[in-house]
C-alpha positions in Angstrom: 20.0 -21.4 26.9 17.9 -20.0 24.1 16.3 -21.8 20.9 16.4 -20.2 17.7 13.1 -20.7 15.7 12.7 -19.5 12.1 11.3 -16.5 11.7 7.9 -16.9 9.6 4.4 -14.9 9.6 3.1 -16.2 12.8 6.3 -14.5 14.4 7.1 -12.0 12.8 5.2 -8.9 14.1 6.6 -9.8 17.3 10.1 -9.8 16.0 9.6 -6.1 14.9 8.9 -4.7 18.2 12.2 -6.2 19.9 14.6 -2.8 19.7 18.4 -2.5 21.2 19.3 -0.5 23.6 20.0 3.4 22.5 23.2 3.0 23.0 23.6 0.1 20.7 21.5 1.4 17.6 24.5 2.3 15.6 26.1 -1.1 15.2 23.5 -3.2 14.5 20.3 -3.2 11.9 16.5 -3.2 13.3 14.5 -6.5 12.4 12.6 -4.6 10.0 15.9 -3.6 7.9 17.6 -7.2 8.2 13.7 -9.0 6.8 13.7 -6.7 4.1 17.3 -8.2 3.3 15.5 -11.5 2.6 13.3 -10.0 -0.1 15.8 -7.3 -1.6 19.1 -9.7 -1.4 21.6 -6.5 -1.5 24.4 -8.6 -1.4 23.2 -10.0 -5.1 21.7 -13.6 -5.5 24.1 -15.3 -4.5 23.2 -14.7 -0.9 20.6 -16.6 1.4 19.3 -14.6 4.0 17.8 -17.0 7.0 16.3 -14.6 9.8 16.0 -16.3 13.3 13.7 -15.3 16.4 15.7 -16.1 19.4 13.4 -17.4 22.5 13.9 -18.7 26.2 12.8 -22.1 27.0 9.8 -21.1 28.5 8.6 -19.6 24.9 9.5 -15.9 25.5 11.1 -13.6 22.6 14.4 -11.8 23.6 15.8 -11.3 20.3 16.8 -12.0 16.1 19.5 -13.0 14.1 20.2 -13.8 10.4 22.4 -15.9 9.2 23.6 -14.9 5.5 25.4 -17.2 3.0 26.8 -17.2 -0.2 25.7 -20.3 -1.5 28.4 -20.3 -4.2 30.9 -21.4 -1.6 30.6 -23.7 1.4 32.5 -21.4 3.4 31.3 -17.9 3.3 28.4 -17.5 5.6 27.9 -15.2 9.2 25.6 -13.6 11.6 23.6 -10.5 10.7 21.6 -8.1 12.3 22.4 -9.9 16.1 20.1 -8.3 19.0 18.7 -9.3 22.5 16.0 -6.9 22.9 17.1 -3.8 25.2 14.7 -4.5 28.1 16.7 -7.9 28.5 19.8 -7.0 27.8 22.2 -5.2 30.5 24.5 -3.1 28.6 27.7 -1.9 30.0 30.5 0.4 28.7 33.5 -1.9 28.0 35.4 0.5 26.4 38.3 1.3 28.5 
């Protein structure tokens, strides 16, 4: 089980140091691009960006996600920038 916990300025610095594997770098953002989304709003202003630290039950960080949302609608929203940090993540190669 994991608990997501907003991320905010006492976490934050942490959340930067949590990296994917190097297999996975291609397909998915780094914490630093996905915050900078909650300033920049590339999407346009429509968009709400809400980053999340991801944590263990005993308090440790393994890894971010955002959730985006087009506040327009009350049916367009998904994940963004998903990662368990690569020294607690066992990758394998599922392609066939």
């Amino acid at each position: 089980m994991v608990i997501l916990v907003p991320t905010t300025r006492k976490n934050w610095q942490a959340a930067l140091r949590l990296h994917v594997d190097a297999q996975q770098v291609d397909y998915v953002p780094s914490v630093a691009v996905s915050l900078a989304k909650v300033s920049i709003r590339p999407d346009g202003d429509a968009y709400v960006y809400a980053p999340f630290c991801v944590y263990t039950f005993d308090q440790t960080l393994v890894g971010f996600v955002m959730v985006t949302a087009d506040e327009t609608t009350s049916w367009s929203y998904w994940l963004n920038g998903f990662l368990i940090d690569g020294s607690r993540a066992k990758v394998t190669d599922w392609r066939p």
